[in-house]
VEXDREN-2710 file (C-alpha; in Angstrom, 1 decimal):
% VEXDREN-2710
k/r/px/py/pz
1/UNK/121.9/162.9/42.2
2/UNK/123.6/160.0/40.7
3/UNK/124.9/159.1/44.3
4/UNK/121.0/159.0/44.6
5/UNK/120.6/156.7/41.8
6/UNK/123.2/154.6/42.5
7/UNK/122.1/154.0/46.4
8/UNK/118.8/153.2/45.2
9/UNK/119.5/150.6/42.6
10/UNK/121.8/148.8/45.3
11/UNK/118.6/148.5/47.7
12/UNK/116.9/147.2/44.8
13/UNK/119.4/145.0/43.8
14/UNK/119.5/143.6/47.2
15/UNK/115.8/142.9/47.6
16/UNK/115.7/140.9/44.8
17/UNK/118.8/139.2/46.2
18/UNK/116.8/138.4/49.5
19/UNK/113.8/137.2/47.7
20/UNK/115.5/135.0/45.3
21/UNK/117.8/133.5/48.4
22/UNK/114.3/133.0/50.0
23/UNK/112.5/130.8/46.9
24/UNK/115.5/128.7/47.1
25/UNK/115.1/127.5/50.6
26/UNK/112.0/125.1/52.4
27/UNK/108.5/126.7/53.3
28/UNK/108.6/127.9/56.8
29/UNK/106.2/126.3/59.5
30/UNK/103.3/129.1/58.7
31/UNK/102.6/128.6/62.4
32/UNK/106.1/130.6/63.3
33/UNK/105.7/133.3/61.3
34/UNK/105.9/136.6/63.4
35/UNK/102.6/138.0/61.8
36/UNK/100.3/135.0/63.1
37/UNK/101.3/136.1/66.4
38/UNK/99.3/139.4/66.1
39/UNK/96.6/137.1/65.6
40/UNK/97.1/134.4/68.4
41/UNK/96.9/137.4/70.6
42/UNK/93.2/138.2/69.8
43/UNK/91.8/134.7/70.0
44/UNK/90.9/133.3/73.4
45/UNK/93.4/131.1/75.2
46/UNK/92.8/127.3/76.0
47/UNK/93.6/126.6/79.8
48/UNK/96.8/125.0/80.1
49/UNK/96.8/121.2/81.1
50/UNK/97.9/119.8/84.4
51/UNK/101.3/119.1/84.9
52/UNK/102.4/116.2/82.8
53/UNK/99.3/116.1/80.7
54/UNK/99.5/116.3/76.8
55/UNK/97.5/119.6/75.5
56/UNK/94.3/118.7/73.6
57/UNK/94.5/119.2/70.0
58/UNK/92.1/121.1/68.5
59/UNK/90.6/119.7/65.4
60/UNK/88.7/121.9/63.3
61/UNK/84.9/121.2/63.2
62/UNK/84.6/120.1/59.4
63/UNK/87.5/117.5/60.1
64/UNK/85.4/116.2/62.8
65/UNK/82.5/115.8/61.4
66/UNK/80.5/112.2/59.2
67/UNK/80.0/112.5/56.4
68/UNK/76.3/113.0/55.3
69/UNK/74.1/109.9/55.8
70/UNK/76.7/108.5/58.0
71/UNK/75.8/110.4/61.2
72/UNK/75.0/107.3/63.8
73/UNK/71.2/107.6/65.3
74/UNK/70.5/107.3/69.2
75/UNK/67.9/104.1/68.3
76/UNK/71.1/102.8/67.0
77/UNK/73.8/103.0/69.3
78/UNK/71.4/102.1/72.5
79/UNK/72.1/99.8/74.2
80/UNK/69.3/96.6/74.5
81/UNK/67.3/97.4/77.5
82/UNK/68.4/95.2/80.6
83/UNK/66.9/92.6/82.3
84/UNK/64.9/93.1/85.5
85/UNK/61.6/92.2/87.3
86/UNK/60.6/94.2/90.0
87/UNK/57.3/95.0/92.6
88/UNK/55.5/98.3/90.9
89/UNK/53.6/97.9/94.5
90/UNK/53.4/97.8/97.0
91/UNK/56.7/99.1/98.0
92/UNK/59.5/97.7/100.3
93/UNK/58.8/98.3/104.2
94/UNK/54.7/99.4/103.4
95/UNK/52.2/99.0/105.8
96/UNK/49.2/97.3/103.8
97/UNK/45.8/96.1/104.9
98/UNK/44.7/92.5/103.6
99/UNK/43.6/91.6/100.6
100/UNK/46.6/94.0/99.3
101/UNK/47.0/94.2/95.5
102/UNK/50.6/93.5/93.9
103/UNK/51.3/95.0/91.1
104/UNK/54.6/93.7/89.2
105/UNK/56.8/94.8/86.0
106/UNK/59.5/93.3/83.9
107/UNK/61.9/95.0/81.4
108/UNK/63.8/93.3/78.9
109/UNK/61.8/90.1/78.8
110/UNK/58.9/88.7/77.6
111/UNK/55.6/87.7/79.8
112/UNK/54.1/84.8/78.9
113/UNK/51.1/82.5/79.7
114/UNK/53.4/79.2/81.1
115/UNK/53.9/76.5/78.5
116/UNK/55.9/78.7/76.2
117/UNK/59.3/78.1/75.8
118/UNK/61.0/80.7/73.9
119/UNK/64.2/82.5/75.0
120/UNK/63.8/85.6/76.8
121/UNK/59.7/84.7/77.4
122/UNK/58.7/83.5/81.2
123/UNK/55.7/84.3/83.4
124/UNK/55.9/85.3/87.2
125/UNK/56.0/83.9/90.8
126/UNK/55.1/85.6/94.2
127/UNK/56.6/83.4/96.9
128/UNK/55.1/84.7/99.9
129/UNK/57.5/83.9/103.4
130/UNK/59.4/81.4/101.0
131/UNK/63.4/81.5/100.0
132/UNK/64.0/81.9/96.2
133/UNK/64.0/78.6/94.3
134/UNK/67.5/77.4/93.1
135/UNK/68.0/78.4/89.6
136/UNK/67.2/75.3/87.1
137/UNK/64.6/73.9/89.9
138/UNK/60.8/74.1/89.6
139/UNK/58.7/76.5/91.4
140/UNK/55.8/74.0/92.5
141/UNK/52.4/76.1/92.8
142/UNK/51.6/75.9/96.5
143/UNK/49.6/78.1/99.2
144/UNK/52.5/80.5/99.4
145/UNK/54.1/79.7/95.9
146/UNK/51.8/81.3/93.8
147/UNK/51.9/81.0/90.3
148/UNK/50.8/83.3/87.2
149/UNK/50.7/81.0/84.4
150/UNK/48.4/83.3/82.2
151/UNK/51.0/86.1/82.4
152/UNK/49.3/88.1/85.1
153/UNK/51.0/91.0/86.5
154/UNK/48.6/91.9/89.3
155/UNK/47.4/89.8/92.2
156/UNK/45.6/90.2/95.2
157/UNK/47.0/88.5/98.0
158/UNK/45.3/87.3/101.7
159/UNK/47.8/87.9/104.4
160/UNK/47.4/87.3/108.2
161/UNK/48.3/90.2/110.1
162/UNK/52.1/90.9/110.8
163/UNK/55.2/91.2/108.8
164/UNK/56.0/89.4/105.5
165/UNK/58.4/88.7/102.9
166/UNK/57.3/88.7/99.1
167/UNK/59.6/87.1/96.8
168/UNK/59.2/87.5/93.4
169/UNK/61.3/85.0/90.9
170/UNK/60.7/84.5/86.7
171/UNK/60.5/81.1/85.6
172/UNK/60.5/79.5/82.0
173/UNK/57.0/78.5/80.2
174/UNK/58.0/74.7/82.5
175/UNK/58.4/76.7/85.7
176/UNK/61.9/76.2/86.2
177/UNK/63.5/79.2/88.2
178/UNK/65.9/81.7/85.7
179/UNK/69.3/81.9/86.8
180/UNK/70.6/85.3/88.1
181/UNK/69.7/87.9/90.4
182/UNK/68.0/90.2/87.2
183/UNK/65.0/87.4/87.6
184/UNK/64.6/88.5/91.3
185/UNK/63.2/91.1/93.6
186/UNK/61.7/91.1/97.3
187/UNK/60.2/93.5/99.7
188/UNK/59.0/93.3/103.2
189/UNK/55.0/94.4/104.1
190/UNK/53.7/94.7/107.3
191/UNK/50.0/93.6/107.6
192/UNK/47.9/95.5/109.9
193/UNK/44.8/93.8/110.0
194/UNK/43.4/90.3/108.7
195/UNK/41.6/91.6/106.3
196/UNK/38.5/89.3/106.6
197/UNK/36.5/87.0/109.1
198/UNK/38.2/83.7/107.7
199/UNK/41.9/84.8/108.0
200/UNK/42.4/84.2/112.2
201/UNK/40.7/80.8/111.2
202/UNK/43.3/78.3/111.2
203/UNK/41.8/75.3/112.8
204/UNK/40.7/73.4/109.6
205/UNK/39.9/73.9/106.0
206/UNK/38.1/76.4/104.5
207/UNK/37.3/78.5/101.5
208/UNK/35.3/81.3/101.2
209/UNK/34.5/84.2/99.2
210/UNK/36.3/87.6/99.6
211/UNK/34.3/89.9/97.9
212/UNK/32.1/90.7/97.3
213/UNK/30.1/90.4/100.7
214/UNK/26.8/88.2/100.8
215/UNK/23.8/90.8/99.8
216/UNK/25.8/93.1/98.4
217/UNK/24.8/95.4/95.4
218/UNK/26.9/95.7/92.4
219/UNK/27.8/96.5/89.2
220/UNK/28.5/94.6/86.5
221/UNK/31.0/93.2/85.4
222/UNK/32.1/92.3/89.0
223/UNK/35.3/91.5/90.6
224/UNK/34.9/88.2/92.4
225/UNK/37.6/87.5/94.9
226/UNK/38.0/84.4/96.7
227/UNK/40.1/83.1/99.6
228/UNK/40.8/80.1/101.2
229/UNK/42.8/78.3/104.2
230/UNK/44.4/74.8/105.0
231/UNK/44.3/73.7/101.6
232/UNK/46.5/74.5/98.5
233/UNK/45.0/76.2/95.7
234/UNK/47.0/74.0/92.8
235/UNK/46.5/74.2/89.1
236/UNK/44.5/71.4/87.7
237/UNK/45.5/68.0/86.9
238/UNK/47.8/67.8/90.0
239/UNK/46.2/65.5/92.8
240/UNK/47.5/65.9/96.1
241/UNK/46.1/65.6/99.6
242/UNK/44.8/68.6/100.4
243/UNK/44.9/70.3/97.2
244/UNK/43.0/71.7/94.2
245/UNK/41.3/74.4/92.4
246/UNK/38.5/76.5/92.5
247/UNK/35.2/76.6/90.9
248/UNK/32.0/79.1/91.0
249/UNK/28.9/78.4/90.0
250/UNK/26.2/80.9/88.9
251/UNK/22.6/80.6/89.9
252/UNK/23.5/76.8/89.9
253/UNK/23.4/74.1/92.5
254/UNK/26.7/72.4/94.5
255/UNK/27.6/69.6/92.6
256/UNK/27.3/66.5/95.3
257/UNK/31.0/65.4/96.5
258/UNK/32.5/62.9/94.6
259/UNK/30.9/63.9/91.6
260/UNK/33.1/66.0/88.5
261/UNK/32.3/69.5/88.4
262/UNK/31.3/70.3/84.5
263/UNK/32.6/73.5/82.4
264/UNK/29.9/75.2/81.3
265/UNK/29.3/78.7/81.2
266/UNK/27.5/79.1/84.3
267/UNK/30.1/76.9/85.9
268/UNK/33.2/78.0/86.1
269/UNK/36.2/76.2/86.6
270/UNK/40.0/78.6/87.7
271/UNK/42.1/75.4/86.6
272/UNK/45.2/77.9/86.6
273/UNK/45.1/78.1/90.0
274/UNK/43.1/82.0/89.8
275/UNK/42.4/83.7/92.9
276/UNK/39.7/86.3/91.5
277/UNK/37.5/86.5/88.2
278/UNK/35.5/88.9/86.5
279/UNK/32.0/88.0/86.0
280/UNK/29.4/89.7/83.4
281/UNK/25.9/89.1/85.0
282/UNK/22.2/90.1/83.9
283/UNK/20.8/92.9/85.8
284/UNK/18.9/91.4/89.3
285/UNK/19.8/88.8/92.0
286/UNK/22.0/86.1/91.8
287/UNK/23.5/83.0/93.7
288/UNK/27.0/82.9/93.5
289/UNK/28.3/79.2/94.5
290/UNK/31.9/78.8/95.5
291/UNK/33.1/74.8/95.4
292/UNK/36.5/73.5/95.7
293/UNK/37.6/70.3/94.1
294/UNK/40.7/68.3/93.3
295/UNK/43.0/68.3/90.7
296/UNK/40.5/66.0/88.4
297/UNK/38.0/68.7/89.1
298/UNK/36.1/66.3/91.6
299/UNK/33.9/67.8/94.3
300/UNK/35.5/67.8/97.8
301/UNK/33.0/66.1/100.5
302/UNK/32.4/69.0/103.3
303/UNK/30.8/72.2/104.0
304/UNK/34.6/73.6/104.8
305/UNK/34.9/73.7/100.9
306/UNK/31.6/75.6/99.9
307/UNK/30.7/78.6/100.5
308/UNK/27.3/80.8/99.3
309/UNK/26.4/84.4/98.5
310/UNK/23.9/86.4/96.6
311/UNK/24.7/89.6/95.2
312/UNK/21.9/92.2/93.5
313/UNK/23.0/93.4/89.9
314/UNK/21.8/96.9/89.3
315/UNK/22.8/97.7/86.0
316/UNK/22.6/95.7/82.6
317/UNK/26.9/95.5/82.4
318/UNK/28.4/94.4/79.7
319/UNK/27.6/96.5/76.5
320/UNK/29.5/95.4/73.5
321/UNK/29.8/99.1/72.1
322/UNK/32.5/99.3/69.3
323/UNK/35.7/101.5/70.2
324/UNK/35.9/104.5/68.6
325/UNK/39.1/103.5/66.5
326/UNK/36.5/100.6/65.2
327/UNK/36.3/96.8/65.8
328/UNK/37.3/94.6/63.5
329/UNK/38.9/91.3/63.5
330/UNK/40.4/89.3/60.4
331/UNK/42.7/86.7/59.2
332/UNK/46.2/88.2/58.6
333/UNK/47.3/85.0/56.6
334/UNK/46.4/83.0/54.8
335/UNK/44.7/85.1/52.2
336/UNK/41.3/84.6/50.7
337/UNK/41.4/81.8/48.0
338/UNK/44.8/80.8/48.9
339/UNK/46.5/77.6/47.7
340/UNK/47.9/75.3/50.8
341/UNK/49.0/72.6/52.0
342/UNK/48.7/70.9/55.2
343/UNK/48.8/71.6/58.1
344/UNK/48.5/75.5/57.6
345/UNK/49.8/78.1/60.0
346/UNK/46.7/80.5/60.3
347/UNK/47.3/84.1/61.4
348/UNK/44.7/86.2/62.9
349/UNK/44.8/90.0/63.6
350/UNK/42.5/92.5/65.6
351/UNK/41.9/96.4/65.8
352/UNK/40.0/98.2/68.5
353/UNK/39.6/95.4/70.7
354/UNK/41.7/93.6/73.8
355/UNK/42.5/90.0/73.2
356/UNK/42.2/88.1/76.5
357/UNK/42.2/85.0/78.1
358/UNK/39.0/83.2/78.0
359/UNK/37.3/84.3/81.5
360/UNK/38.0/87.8/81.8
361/UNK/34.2/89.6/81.1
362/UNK/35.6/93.7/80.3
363/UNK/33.7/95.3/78.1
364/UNK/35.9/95.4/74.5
365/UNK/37.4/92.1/75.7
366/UNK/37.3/88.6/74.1
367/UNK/39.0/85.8/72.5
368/UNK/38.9/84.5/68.9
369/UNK/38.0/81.1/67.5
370/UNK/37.9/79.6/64.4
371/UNK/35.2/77.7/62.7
372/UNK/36.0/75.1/59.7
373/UNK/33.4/75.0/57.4
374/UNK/30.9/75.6/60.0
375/UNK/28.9/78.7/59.8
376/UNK/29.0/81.7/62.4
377/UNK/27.9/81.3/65.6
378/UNK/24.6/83.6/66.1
379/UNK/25.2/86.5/68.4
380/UNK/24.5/86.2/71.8
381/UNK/24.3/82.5/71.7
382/UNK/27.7/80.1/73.3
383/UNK/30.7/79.2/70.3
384/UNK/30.6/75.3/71.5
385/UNK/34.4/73.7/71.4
386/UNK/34.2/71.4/68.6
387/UNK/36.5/69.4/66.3
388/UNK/35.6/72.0/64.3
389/UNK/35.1/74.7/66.4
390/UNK/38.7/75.6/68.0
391/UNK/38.7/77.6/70.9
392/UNK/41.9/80.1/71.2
393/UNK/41.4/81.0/75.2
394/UNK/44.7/81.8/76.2
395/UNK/44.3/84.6/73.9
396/UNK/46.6/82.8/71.4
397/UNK/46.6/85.0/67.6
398/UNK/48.0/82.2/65.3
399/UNK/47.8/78.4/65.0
400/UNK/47.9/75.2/62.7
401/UNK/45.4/73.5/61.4
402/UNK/45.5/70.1/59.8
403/UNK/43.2/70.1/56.8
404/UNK/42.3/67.5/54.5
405/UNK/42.4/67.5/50.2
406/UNK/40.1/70.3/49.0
407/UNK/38.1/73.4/49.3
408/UNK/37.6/74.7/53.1
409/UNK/35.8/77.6/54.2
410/UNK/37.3/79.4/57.6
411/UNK/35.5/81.6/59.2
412/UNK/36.7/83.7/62.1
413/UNK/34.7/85.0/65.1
414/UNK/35.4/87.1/68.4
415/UNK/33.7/85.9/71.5
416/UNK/33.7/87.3/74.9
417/UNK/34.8/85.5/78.0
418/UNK/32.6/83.6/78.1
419/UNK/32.4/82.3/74.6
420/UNK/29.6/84.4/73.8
421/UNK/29.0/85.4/70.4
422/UNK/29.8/89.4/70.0
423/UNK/27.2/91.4/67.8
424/UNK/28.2/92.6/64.1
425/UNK/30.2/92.0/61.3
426/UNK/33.1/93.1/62.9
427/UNK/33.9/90.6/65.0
428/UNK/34.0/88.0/61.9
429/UNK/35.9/87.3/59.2
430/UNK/35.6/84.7/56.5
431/UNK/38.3/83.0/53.6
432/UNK/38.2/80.1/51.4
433/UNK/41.4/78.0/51.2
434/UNK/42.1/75.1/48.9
435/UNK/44.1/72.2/50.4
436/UNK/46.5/70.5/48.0
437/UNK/47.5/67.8/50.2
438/UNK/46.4/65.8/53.4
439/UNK/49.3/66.5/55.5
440/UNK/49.5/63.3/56.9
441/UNK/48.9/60.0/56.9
442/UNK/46.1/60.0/59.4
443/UNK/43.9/62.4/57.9
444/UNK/42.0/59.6/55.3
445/UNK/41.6/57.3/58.2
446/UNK/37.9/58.1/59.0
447/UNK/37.0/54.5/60.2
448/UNK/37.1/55.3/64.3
449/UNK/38.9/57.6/66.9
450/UNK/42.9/58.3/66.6
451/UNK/45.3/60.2/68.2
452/UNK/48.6/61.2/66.6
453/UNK/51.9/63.1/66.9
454/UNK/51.6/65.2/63.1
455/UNK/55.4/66.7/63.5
456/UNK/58.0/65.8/64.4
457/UNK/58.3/62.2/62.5
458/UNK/59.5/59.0/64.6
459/UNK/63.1/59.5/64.9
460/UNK/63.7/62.5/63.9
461/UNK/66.8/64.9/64.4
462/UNK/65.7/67.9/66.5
463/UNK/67.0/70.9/67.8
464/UNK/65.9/72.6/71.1
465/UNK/63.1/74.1/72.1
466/UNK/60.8/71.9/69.3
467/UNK/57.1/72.6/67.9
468/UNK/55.7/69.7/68.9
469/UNK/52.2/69.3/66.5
470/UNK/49.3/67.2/67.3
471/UNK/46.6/65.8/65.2
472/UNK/43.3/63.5/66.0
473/UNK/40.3/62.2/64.0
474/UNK/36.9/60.5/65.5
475/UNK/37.4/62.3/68.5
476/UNK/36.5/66.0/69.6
477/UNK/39.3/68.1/71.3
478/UNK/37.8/70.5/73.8
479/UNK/39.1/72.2/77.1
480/UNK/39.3/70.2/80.5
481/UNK/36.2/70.2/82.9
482/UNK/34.2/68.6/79.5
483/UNK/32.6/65.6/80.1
484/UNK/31.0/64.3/77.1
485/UNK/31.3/61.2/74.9
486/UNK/33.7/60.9/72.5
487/UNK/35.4/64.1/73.4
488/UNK/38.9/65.1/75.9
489/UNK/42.2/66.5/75.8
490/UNK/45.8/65.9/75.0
491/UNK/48.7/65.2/76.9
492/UNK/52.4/64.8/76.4
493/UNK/54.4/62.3/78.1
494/UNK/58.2/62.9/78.5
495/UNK/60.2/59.6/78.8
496/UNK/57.3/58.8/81.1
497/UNK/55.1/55.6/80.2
498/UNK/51.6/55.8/79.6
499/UNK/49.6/56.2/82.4
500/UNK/46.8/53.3/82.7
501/UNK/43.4/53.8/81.2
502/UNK/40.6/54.5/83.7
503/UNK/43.9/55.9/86.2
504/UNK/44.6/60.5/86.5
505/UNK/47.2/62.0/84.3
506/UNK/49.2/64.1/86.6
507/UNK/50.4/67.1/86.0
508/UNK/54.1/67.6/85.8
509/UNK/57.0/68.8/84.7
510/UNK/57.0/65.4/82.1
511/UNK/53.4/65.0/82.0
512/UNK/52.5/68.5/80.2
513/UNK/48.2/68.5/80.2
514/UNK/46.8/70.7/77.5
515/UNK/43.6/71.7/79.2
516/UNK/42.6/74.7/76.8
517/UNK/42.4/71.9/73.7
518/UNK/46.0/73.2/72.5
519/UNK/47.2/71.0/69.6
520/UNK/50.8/72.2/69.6
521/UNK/53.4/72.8/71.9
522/UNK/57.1/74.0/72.2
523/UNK/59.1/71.5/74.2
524/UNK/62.7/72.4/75.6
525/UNK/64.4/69.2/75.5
526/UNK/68.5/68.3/76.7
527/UNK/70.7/66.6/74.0
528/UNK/70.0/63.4/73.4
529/UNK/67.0/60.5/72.2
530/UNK/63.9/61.0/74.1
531/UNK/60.6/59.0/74.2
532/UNK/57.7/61.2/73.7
533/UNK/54.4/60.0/74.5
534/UNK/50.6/60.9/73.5
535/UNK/47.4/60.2/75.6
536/UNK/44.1/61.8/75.1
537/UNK/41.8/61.7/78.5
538/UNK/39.0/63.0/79.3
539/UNK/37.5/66.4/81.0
540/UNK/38.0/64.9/84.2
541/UNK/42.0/63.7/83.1
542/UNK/41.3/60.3/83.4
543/UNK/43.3/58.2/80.5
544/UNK/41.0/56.2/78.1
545/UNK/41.1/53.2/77.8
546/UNK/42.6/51.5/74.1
547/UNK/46.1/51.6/71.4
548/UNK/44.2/54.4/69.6
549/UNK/44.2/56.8/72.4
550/UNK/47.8/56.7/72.4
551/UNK/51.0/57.3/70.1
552/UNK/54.2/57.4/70.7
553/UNK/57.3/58.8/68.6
554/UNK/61.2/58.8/69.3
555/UNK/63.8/62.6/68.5
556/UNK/67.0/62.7/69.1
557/UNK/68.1/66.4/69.9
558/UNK/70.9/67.7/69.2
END
């Protein structure tokens, strides 16, 4: 027994020994201890890596992982979407009868109505059988250069039967080609018929309507397309042989050659060049009266550039139903009995309606314009373009307005394409704004007709692109084709001189018209002093003749 005892204290003796030599010695790596490797054995086994490849370490999950409120969003690790315009239709290699409808699309940029100059913003080009443009040249507007200066993205085109290249190539609000191969795409169409009676004619000028076809019975509104051949279908204000713009005229007479084709609103002037129209028309017959005329809206001498058809309406159209999300247009800013000075960016917003270039007739379409201190426009009758009365038909949604001292009521109104009052009180809006200042020098000269350049001042620093804001008293500002007394249309002269009065403004790249009655502008300008010029003219672009039809103002951009 007491061997017993004395064999057992020894083993007890000696595991305290062990465990105290133990606690005097590091930590083992846990990871070597024999009884993990029970437990390795159960989990399953990584594959090993190639040959020469470090092992992944595995990182547990809570390591890995943000923090709350730190985890990054997909909207805000994407990537900005890239640049590219491209044909939707019709598609490279197709086989298309004539007219054939292209439809185009753009990511990544901005279409625009040409004019504006922002970055990223440009409007479209179909060159048809034409090489690209250099980059940094202009696209001139020709037969087969075919601009889309109101931001269209559909077009129909009139081809002659066989195969074609389409080129299409962005330019900047001055039509000056983008650089890059983002701002270009082309396809091939083969044309298997003529598409209409006045395709295979090629022996002289002529221009005609497309559809629809003389006698025909239609809806409204209808789709008017037109065609034409020998001559170059050319925005207005640009007068070359051979060239010029279209014009139909509703239930009116030809307007005898030589003699300026008026804007009214049963004559209709495509000044951008347009190629087809919607027209809204009364139940019943109608004459439809296609003219051509130069680029100071002149009518051409010849029965090659007329052409006649009457069409039957058989329903009433245009209905200006409210959308079932509910009309209504407003001002956005400024607010209603605001303080301001002048001039006074004016913000307008709309709901439940399209805004649209003056023109198009779709039912829930229109345009707005403001009236200062004018009252509302009955419904159903024409919003005239007045000094007053400012017309916004390139479907523009702000604008300045030069003001003088005092209380002014503005008063906004929706109109359809063409300028016809809509029905309700949804399509107005009304504020009163009290004027603090007169904004500028010009505004208390009231004793006869001036022209001026409001912003920038003579000699100012600039940066590019500028606003450029213009201001006139004794003289109304209304939309080219308008040929009354007293009245006309801006234009900017770029280091050009004045043009002499009584002689046509042309349109160019430094002769920029404003033939919607725009009184502002953004200019993209290189580095340096530049002369910038002023010259009102009349409907017809003609310069008028004295010093107070003119002004003139030195920048220097930096």
């Amino acid at each position: 027994m007491a061997g017993k005892r004395g064999l057992h204290l020894a083993f007890v003796c000696g595991f305290w020994a062990l465990i105290l030599a133990a606690c005097s010695q590091p930590l083992p790596d846990l990871q070597q201890l024999p009884i993990l490797d029970l437990f390795r054995s159960q989990q399953p086994q990584a594959a090993a890596p190639p040959p020469g490849q470090a092992p992944e370490t595995l990182i547990p999950a809570a390591a890995n992982s943000e923090p709350a409120g730190e985890v990054e969003t997909e909207s805000e690790i994407e990537t900005a979407e890239a640049v590219q315009i491209y044909f939707l239709s019709p598609t490279d290699g197709a086989e298309v009868s004539s007219p054939l409808v292209v439809e185009m699309g753009a990511t990544g940029v901005e279409v625009v109505p040409s004019g504006e100059m922002r970055e990223g913003t440009g409007h479209m080009h179909i060159l048809v059988d034409e090489e690209f443009v250099p980059a940094g040249e202009v696209i001139l507007a020709t037969e087969t250069m075919i601009h889309f200066g109101q931001g269209q993205m559909s077009a129909e085109l009139s081809l002659a039967p066989g195969e074609h290249v389409l080129r299409l190539q962005f330019a900047d609000g001055a039509h000056i080609a983008l650089e890059g191969e983002e701002y270009r795409d082309e396809i091939r169409v083969v044309v298997t018929d003529g598409g209409h009676e006045h395709a295979a004619a090629e022996e002289g000028p002529s221009v005609y309507f497309v559809s629809p076809t003389d006698g025909a019975e239609v809806s409204s509104p209808l789709v008017v397309e037109m065609g034409a051949t020998g001559v170059e279908v050319v925005p207005a204000g640009e007068m070359r042989e051979g060239a010029g713009h279209m014009h139909i005229l509703v239930d009116e007479e030809f307007v005898p050659a030589g003699e300026v084709i008026l804007a009214t609103e049963t004559m209709i002037h495509f000044g951008q060049g347009q190629m087809s129209a919607e027209l809204s028309l009364a139940p019943g017959e109608h004459v439809l009266r296609l003219q051509f005329a130069d680029g100071a809206h002149i009518a051409l001498e010849g029965e090659e550039y007329r052409d006649e058809i009457r069409v039957v309406v058989t329903d009433g159209g245009h209905e200006h139903a409210a959308a079932e999300e509910g009309p209504s247009v407003y001002f956005v800013s400024p607010t209603d009995g605001a303080e301001v000075s002048s001039p006074l960016v004016v913000e307008m917003g709309a709901t439940g309606v399209e805004v649209v270039p003056a023109g198009e007739m779709r039912e829930g379409t229109g345009h707005m314009h403001i009236l200062v201190d004018e009252e509302f426009v009955p419904a159903g009758e024409v919003i005239l373009a007045t000094e007053t009365m400012i017309h916004f038909g390139q479907g523009q949604m702000s604008a300045e307005l030069s003001l003088a001292p005092g209380e002014h009521v503005l008063r906004l109104q929706f109109a359809d394409g063409a300028h016809i009052a809509l029905e309700g009180e949804e399509y107005r809006d009304e504020i009163r704004v009290v004027v603090t200042d007169g904004g500028h020098e010009h505004a208390a000269e009231e004793e006869g007709p001036s022209v001026y350049f409001v912003s920038p001042s003579d000699g100012a620093e600039v940066s590019s692109p500028l606003v450029v804001e213009m201001g006139a008293t004794g003289v109304k500002v209304v939309p080219a084709g308008e040929m009354r007394e007293g009245t006309g249309h801006m234009h900017i002269l770029v280091d050009e001189e004045f043009v002499p009065a009584g002689e046509v403004i042309l349109a160019t790249e430094t002769m920029i018209h404003f033939g919607q009655g725009q009184m502002s502008a953004e200019l993209s300008l290189a580095p340096g002093e530049h002369v910038l010029r002023l010259q009102f003219a009349d409907g017809a672009h003609i310069a008028l003749e004295g010093e107070e039809y003119r002004d003139e103002i030195r920048v220097v951009v930096r």
